[in-house]
Structure formats: C-alpha cells, structure tokens
C-alpha positions in Angstrom: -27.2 30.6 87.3 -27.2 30.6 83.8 -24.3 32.1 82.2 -22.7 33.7 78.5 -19.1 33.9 78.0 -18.1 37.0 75.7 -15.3 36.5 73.7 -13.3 40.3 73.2 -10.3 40.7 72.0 -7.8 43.2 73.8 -5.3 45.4 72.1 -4.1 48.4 74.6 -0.7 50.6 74.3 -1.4 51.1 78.0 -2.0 48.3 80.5 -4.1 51.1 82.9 -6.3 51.2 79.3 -7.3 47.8 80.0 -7.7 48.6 84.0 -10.5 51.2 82.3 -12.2 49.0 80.2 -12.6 45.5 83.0 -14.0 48.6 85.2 -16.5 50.0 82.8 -17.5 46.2 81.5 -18.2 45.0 85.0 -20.4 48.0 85.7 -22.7 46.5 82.5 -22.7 43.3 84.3 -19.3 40.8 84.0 -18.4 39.6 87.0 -15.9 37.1 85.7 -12.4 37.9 83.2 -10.3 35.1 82.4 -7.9 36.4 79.7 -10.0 37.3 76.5 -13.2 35.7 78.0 -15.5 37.6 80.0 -18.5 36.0 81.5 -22.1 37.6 82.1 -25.2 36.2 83.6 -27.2 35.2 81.2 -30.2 37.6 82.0 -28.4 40.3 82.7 -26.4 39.8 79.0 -30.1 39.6 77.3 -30.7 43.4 78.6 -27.2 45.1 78.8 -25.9 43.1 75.6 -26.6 46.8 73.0 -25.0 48.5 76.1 -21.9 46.1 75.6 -21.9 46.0 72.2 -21.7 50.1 72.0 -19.1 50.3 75.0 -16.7 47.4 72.6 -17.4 49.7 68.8 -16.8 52.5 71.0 -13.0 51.2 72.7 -10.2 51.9 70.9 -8.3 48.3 70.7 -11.4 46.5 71.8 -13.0 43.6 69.3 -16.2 41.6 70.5 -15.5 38.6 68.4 -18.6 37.0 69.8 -20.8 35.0 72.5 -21.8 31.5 73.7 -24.2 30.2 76.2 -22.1 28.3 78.7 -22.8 25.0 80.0 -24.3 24.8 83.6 -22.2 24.7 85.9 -21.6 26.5 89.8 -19.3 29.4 88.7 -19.2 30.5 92.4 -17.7 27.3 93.1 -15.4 27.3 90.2 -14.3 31.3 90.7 -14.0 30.9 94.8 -11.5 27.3 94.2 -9.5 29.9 92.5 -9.8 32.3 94.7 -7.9 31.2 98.0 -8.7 33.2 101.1 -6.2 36.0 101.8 -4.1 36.6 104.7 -3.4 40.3 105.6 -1.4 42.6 108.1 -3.1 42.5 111.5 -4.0 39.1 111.0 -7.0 39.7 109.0 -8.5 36.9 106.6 -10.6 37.8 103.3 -12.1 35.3 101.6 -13.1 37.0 98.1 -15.5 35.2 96.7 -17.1 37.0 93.9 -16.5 40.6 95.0 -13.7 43.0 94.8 -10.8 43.8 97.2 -8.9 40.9 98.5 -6.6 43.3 99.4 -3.7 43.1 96.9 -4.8 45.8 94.6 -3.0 48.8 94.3 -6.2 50.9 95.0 -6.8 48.9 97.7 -3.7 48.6 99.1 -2.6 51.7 99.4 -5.6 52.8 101.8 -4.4 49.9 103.4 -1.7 51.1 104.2 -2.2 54.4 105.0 -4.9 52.9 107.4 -2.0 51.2 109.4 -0.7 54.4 109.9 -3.6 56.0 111.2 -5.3 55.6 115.0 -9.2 55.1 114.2 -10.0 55.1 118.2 -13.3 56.5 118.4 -14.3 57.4 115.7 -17.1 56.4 113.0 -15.5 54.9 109.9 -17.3 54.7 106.3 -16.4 52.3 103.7 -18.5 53.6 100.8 -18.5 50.6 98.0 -17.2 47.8 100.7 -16.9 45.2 98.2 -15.5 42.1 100.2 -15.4 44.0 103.6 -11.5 44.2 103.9 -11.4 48.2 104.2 -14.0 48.3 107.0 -12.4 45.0 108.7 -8.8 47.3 108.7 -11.0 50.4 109.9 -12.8 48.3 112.8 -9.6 46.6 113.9 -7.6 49.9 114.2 -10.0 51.2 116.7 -13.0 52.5 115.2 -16.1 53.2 117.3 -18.5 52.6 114.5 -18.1 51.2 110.9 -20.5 51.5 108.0 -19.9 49.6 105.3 -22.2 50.3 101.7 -22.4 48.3 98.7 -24.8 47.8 95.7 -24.1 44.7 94.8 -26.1 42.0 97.6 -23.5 39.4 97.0 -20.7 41.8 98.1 -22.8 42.5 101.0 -22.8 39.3 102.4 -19.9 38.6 101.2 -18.5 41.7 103.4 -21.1 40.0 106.4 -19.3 36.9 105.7 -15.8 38.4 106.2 -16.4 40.7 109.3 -17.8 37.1 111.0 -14.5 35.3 110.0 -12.6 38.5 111.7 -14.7 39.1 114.4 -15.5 42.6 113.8 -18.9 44.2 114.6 -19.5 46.0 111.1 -23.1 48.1 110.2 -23.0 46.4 106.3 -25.6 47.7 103.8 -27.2 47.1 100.5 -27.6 50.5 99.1 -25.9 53.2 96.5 -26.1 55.9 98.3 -24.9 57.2 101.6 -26.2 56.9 104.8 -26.9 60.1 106.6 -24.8 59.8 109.2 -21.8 61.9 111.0 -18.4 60.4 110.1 -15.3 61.3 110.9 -13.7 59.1 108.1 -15.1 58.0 104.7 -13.0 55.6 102.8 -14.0 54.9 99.0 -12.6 52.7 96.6 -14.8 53.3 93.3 -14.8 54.3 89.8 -13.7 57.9 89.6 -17.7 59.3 88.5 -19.0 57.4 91.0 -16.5 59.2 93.2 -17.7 62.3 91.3 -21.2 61.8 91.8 -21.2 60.9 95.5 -18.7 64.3 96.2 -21.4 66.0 97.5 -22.5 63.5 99.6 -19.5 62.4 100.9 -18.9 66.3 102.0 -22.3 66.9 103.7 -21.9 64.1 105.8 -18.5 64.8 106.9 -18.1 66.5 110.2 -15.8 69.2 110.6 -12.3 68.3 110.6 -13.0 64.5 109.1 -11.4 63.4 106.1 -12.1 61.6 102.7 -10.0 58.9 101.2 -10.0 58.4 97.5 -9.4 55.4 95.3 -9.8 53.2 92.6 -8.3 56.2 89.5 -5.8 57.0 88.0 -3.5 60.0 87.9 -4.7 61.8 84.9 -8.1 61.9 87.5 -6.7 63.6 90.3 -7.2 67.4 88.7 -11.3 66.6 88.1 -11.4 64.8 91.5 -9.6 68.0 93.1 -11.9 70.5 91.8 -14.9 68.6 93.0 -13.8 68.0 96.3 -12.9 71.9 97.0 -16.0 73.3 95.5 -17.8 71.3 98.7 -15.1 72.7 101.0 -13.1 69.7 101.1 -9.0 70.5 100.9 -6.6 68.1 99.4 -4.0 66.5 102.0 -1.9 64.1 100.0 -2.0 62.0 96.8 -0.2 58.2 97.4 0.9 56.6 93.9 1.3 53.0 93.4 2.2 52.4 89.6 -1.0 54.4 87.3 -3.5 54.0 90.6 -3.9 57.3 93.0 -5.3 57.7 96.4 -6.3 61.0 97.5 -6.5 62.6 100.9 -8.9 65.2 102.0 -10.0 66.7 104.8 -13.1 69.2 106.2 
C-alpha cells in the first residue's frame, strides 16, 4: 500500500488537546503518528486531503507544514515490529497490529478494570467499536454467555478474529457501524464521544431491562452532554471512573 506522510506541526497548552486532534485526524484517515509525522494511505489522502486541510486551518496550535509520497515499503510490518504483543491480567495476549486498544490506554483500561470487578456469567456482552478485540476477550473470559464484537474498520476486525484465536475465546466479531439488534445485558464502548452520541439511542433500545452501558474514550468536560443523552433514552448514570483527562461512564436501564 501506497503511502503519504503529513508533516503537522503541534502546539497544545493541553496534552488531552492533542488526544482530540490524533482522534479527529484518524477518523479522516491516519492510521499512523510518529511525533510530528502522520501517515495516510495514499488514496484515502487524494480524497480526504481538503477535509484535512480544513480540520489543520481550523486547530488552534495546529500547522500542516506539508506532504510527501513515501517510498514503498510494508508499513504493517514496520508498525507491528514496533508493536510487541501485550500481556494482560487473566493471562490475556493482544497483539495490536494496526488497530486500537492494546490495553494500556487510559480509556481502555479503566473498563478493564472495572470488568475484573464484575461477574459476566451468563450474560450477552457487546463491545461496540472492538478495535483489537481486547474488551470482548476480557468480557468472554469473565463468563459471558455470548459476545458481540463491532467494528468499522475490516482490519480491526480481523485483527480482533486474530486475537480471540490467540486467547481462545469464541467471539461473534463484525464489520459494521451500527448495532446489531440484539438483547444485551452489557454494552461496552470505547469511541469518540459523538459517535457515543449518535449510537445513544441505539445502545438504549437494545438494552434489556436492568442492563447497563459503559462509556469511554472522552474526556471530562463530555460527561454533562453524554449524561443528558443517556437519560433522555431512560438510561441512569451509575458512576464516572477518572484516569488523568479520560472518563468512563456507568449506566444502567
């Protein structure tokens, strides 16, 4: 695969400013950051490059100084070398590859942990925006009856295939935005908060009563818009879990 590199400057008061921006860039298309380089495929750069452009004029402390085709070369192999596989409570094994959630991250992390807290026995388990797998892996090895795993992106779901092999887990993974129409009793989700926002309704319909709804991947000044659309689908806030600028939310049917 042919690929650009984007050279963009980074001047932030905050680091969760630059947390913001890597998020929104990556939803145009970057799937690689290495300090002030970002790399795109080249494809994907030709058609999203006036939507990058507009997102960098528009970012306060943000200069794209400017692009070059790179060389060819296998960037998975060069991003996975660099990527080690990751060893976990419970004995569970992620190897990353190219999509997010090894783990480590404090969005991820901290439904981690609350997931070691929790018995799953029985019950059917959503992981809405799987990424590498490593939520739904926890979910299956903590009991769960069923797991359904989502994600748009097909390299995340075979990476997430990959990882539920290596952990032998039995997990329902998906290529899809949306989600399935199904019963669960738990949905984790690990997203952009208006992805979160967009999906509220969802998430709520397909909740049965009593089941609960874990939040990640914002930040605290997001918890009051997050609130409000999770009660106005008769979903009540349980607990917020803070790990630096990252919050989780807990809800419940």
């Amino acid at each position: 695969m042919k690929y650009n590199v984007l050279h963009i400057k980074t001047d932030f008061a905050e680091e969760w400013q630059a947390d913001v921006f890597n998020q929104q860039i990556c939803e145009l298309g970057v799937d690689t950051i290495d300090a002030d380089d970002y790399y795109i495929p080249s494809e994907i750069w030709a058609d999203k490059a006036g939507e990058i452009e507009a997102l960098c004029a528009g970012t306060e402390g943000i200069t794209l100084v400017g692009s070059d085709a790179c060389p060819d070369e296998n960037w998975n192999a060069v991003w996975e070398s660099e990527h080690p596989m990751q060893d976990l409570p419970l004995g569970v094994k992620i190897i990353p590859h190219c999509a997010f959630g090894a783990g480590h991250h404090e969005t991820t992390s901290m439904i981690i942990n609350t997931l070691l807290l929790s018995d799953l026995s029985g019950k059917t388990v959503l992981d809405h925006g799987t990424g590498t797998g490593v939520l739904a892996i926890f979910a299956k090895r903590l009991g769960a009856k069923q797991v359904i795993a989502v994600d748009i992106d097909d390299k995340s779901v075979e990476n997430a295939k990959e990882n539920a092999a290596l952990n032998g887990v039995e997990i329902d993974v998906r290529l899809g935005d949306s989600v399935p129409e199904e019963r669960y009793d738990l949905i984790l989700a690990n997203i952009h908060r208006n992805i979160l926002l967009a999906n509220m309704e969802s998430y709520a319909a397909n909740m049965r009563a009593g089941g609960e709804l874990w939040l990640s991947g914002f930040y605290a000044n997001d918890c009051p818009v997050l609130q409000e659309a999770a009660e106005n689908q008769g979903l009540t806030l349980t607990a917020i879990h803070s790990n630096g600028e990252w919050r989780m939310m807990q809800l419940k049917k």
